[in-house]
GUTORZA-908274 format. One line per field, with one value per atom (N, C-alpha, C): atom name; y, x, z; residue number from 1. Coordinates in Angstrom, 3 decimals. Example, Ala and Ser with C-alpha at 12.3 -4.5 7.8 and 13.67 -1.06 7.14 Angstrom:
name	(N, CA, C, N, CA, C)
py	(-5.690, -4.500, -3.300, -2.250, -1.060, 0.030)
px	(13.190, 12.300, 13.200, 12.850, 13.670, 12.900)
pz	(7.800, 7.800, 7.800, 7.080, 7.140, 7.870)
resi	(1, 1, 1, 2, 2, 2)
END
This chain:
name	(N, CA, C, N, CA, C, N, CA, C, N, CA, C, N, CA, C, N, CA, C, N, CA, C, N, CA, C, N, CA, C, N, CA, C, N, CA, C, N, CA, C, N, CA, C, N, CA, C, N, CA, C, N, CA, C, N, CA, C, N, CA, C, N, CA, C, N, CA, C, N, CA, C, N, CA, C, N, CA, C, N, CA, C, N, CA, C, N, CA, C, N, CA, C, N, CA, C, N, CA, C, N, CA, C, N, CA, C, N, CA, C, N, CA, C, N, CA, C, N, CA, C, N, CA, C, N, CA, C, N, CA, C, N, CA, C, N, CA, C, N, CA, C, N, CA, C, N, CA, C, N, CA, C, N, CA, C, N, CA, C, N, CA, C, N, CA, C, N, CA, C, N, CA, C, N, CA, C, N, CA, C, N, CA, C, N, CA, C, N, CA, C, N, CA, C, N, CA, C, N, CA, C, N, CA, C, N, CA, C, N, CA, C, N, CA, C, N, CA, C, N, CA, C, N, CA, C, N, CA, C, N, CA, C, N, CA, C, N, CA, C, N, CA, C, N, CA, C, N, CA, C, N, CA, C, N, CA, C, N, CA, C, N, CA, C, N, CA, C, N, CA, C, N, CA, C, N, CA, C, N, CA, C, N, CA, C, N, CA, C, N, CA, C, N, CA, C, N, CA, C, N, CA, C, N, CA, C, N, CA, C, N, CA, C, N, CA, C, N, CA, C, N, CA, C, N, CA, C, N, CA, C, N, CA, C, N, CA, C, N, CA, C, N, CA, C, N, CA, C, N, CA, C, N, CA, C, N, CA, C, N, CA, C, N, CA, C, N, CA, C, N, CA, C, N, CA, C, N, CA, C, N, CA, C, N, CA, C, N, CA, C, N, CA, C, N, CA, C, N, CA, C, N, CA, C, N, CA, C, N, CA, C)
py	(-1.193, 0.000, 1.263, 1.562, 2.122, 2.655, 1.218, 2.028, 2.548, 2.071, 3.072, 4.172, 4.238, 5.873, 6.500, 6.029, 7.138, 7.474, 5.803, 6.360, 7.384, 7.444, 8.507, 9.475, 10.019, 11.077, 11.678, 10.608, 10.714, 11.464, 11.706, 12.124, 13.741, 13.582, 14.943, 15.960, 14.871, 15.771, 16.240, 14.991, 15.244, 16.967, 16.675, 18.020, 19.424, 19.152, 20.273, 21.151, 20.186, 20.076, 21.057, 20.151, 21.046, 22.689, 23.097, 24.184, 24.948, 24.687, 25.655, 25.831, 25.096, 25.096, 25.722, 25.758, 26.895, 28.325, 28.668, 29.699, 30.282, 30.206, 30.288, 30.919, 30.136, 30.361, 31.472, 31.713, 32.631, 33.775, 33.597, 35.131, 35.680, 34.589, 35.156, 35.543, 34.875, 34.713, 34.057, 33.280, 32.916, 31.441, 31.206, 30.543, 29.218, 29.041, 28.158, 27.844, 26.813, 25.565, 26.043, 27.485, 27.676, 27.140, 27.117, 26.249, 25.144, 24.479, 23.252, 23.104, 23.700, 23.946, 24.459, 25.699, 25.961, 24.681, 24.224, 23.033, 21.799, 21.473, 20.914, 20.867, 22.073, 22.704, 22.748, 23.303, 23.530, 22.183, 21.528, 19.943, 19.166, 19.371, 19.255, 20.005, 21.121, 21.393, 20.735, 20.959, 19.672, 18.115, 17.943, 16.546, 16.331, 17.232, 17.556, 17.980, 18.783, 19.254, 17.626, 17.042, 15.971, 14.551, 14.375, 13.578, 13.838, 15.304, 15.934, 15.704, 15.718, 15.287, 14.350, 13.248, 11.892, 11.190, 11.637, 11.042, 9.234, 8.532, 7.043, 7.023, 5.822, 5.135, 5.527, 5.600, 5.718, 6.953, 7.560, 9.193, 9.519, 9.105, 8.907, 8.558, 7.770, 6.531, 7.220, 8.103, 8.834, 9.973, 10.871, 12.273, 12.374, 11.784, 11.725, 10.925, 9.740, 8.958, 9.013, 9.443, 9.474, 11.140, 11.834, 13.818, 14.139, 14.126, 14.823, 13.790, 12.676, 12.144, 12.498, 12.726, 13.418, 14.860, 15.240, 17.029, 17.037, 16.410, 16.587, 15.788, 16.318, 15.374, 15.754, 15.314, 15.445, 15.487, 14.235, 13.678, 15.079, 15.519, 16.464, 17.896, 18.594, 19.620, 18.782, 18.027, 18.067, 17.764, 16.988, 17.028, 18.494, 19.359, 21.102, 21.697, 21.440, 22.308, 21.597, 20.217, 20.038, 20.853, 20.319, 21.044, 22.256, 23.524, 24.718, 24.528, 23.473, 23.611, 23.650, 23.023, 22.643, 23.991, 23.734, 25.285, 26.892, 27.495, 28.629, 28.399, 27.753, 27.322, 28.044, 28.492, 28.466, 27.728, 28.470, 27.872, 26.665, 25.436, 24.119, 24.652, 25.756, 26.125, 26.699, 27.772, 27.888, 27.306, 26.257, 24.864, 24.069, 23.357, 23.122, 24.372, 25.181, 26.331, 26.293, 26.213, 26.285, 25.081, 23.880, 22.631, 22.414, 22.625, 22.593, 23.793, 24.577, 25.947, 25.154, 24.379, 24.219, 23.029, 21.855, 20.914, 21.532, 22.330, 22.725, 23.657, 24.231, 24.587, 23.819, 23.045, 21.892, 21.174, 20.882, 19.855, 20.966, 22.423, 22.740, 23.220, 23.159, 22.982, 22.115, 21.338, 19.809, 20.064, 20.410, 19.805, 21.096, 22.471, 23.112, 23.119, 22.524, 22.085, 20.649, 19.951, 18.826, 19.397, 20.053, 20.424, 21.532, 22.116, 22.776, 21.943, 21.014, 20.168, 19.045, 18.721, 17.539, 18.602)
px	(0.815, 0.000, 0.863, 2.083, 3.278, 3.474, 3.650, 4.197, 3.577, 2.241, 1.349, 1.198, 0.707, 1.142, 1.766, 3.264, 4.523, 4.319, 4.167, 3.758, 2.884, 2.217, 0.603, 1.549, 1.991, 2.996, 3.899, 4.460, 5.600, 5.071, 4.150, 3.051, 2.725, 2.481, 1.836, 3.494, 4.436, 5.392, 6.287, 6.143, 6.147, 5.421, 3.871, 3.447, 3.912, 3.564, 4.732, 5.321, 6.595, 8.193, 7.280, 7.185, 5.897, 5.659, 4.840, 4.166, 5.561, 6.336, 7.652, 8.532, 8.594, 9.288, 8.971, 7.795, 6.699, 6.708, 6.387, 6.162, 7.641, 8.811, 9.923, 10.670, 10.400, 10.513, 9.833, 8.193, 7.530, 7.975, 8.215, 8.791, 10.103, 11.053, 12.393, 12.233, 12.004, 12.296, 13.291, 13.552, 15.175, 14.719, 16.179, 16.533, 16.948, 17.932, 18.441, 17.423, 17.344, 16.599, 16.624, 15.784, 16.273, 15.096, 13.963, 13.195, 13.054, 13.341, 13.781, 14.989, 15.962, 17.139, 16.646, 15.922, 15.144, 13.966, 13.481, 13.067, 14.128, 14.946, 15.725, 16.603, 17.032, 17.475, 16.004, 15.349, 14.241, 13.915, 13.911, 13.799, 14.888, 15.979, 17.382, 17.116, 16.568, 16.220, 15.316, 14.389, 12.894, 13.190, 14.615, 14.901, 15.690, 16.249, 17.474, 16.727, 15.574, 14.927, 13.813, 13.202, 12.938, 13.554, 14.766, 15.401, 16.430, 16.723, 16.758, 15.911, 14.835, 13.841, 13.341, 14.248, 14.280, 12.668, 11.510, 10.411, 10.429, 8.760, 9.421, 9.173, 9.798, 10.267, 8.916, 7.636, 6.692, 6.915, 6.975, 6.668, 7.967, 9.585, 10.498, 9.986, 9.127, 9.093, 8.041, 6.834, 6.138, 6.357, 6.881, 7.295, 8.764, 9.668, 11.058, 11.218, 11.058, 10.598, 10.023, 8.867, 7.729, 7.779, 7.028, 6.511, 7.972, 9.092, 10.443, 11.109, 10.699, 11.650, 11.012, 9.825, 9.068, 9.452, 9.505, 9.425, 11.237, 11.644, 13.645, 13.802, 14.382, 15.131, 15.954, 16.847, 18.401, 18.280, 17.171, 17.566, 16.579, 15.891, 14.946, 16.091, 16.579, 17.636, 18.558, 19.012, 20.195, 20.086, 19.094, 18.719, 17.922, 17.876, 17.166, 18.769, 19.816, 20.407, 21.414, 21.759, 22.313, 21.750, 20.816, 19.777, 19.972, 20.687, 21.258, 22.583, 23.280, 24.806, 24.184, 23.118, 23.082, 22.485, 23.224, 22.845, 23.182, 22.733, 22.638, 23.082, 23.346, 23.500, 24.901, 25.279, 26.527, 27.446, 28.544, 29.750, 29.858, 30.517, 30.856, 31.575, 32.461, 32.588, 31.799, 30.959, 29.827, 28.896, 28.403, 27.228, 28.749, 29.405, 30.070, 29.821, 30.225, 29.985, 28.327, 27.783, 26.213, 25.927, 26.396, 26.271, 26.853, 27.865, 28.751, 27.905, 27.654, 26.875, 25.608, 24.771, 23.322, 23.691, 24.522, 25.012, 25.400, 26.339, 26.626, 25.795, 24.796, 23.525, 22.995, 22.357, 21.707, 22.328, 23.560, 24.428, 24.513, 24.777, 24.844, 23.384, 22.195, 20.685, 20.640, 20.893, 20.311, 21.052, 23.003, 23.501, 22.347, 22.877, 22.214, 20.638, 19.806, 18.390, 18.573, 19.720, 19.495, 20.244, 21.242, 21.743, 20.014, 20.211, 18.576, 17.512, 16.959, 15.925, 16.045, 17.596, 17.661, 17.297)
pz	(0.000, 0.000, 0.000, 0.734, 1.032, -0.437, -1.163, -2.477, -3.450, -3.491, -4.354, -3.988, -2.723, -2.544, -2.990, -2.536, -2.696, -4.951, -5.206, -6.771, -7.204, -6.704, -6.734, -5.997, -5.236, -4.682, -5.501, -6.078, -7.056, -8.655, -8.985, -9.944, -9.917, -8.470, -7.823, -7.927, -7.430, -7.237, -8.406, -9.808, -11.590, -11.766, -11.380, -12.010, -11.131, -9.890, -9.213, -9.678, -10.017, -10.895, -11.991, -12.794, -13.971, -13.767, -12.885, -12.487, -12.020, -11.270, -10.747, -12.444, -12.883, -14.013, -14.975, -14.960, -15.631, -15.264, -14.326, -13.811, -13.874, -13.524, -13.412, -14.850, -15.899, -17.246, -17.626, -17.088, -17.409, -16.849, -15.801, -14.832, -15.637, -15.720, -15.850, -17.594, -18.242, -19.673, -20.455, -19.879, -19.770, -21.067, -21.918, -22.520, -21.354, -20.243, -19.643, -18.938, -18.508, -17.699, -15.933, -15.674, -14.420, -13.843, -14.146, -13.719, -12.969, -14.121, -13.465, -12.469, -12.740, -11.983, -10.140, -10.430, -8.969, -8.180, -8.852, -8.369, -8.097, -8.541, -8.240, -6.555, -6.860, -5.246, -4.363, -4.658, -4.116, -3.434, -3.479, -3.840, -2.532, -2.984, -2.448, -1.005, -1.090, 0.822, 1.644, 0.657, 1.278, 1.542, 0.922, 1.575, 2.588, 2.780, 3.834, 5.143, 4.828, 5.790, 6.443, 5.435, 6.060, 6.588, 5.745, 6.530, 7.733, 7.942, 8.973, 10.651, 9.991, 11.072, 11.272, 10.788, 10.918, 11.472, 10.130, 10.570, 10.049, 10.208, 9.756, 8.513, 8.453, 7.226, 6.345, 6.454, 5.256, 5.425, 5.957, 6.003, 4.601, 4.711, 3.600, 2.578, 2.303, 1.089, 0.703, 1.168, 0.238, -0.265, 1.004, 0.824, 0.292, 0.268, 0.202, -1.060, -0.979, -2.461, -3.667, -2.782, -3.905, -4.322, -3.798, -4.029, -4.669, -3.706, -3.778, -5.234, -5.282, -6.415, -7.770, -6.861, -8.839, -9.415, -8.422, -7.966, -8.454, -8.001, -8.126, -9.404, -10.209, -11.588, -12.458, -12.279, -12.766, -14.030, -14.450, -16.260, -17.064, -16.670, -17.139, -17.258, -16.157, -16.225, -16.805, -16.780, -18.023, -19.534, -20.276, -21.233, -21.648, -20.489, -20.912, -21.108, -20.228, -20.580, -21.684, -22.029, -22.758, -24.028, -24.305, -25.482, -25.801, -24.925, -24.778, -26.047, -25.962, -26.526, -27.805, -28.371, -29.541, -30.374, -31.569, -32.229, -31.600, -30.782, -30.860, -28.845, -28.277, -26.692, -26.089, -25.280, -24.378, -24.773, -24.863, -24.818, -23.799, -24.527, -23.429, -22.106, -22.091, -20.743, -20.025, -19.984, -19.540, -19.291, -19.893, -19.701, -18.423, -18.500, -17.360, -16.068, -15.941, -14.850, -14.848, -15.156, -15.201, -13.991, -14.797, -13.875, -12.843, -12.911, -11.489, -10.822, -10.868, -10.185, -9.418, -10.440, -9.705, -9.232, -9.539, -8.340, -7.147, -7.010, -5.530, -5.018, -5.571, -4.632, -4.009, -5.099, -4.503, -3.342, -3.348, -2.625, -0.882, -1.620, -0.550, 0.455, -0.076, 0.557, 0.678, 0.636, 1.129, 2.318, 2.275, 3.793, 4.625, 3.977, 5.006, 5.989, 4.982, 5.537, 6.481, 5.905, 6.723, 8.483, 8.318, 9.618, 10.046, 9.682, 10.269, 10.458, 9.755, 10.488, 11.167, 11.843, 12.501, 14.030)
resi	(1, 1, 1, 2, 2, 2, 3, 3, 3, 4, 4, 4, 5, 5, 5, 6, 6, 6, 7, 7, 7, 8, 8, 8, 9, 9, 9, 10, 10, 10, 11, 11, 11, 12, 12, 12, 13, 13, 13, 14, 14, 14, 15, 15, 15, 16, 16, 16, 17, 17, 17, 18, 18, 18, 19, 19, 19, 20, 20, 20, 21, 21, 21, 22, 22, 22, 23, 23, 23, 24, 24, 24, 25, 25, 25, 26, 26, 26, 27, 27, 27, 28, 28, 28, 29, 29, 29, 30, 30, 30, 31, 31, 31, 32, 32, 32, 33, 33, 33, 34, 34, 34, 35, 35, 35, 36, 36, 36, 37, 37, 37, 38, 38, 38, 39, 39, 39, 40, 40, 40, 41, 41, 41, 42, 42, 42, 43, 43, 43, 44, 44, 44, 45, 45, 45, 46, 46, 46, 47, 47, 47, 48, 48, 48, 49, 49, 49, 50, 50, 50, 51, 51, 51, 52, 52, 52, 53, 53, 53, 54, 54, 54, 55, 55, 55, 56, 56, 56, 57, 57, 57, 58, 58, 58, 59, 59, 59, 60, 60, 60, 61, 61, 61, 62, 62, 62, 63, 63, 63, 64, 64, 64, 65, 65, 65, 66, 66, 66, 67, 67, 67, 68, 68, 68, 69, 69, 69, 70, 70, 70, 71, 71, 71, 72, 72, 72, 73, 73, 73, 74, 74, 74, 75, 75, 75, 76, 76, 76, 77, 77, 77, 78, 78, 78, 79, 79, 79, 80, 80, 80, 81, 81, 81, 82, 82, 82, 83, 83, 83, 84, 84, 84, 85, 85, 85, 86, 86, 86, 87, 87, 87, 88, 88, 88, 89, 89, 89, 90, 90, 90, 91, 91, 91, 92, 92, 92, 93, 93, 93, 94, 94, 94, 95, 95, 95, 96, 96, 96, 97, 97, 97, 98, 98, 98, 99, 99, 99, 100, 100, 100, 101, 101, 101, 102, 102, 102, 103, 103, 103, 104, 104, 104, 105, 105, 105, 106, 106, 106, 107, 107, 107, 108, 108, 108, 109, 109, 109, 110, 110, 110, 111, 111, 111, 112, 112, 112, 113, 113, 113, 114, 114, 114, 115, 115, 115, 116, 116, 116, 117, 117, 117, 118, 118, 118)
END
């Protein structure tokens, strides 16, 4: 039962992803994938912050698993920003600095939410 949930979670947290990624694009105007990129981190705190607060194991496996693994996705921002190089995209050094940039956000919200919600 555990895991249908978190699947049905995992959906909710797809369109989410969706709607921030949207809105984000719409606000900024932007060519690069910040969208998705801000959900990503965005994402990266909300897990830090809940496994921080070390609730149980289903409480992980729907919200952490399921919502956050839909809501967070790597393969989506990088096939947006690869898609950047092609034709008219950022220089390959810049798409590197781009990525390395929203990895260590991310990397660094996650530690920081996780030291804040333990």
């Amino acid at each position: 039962m555990i895991t249908t949930i978190a699947i049905i979670a995992g959906g909710f947290g797809a369109l989410a992803r969706h709607g921030v990624r949207i809105a984000v694009q719409l606000r900024t105007r932007s060519d690069r994938p910040l969208g998705t990129a801000v959900a990503n981190i965005a994402g990266a705190a909300a897990l830090g912050v809940l496994v921080g607060s070390a609730p149980g194991s289903d409480v992980i496996r729907i919200t952490g698993l399921g919502f956050l693994g839909g809501f967070t996705t790597f393969s989506t921002w990088m096939v947006e920003a690869w898609a950047l190089t092609e034709g008219h995209g950022p220089h390959p050094v810049w798409f590197t600095w781009d990525v390395a940039g929203v990895l260590a956000s991310g990397w660094g919200a996650y530690a920081l939410a996780l030291a804040l919600g333990g």
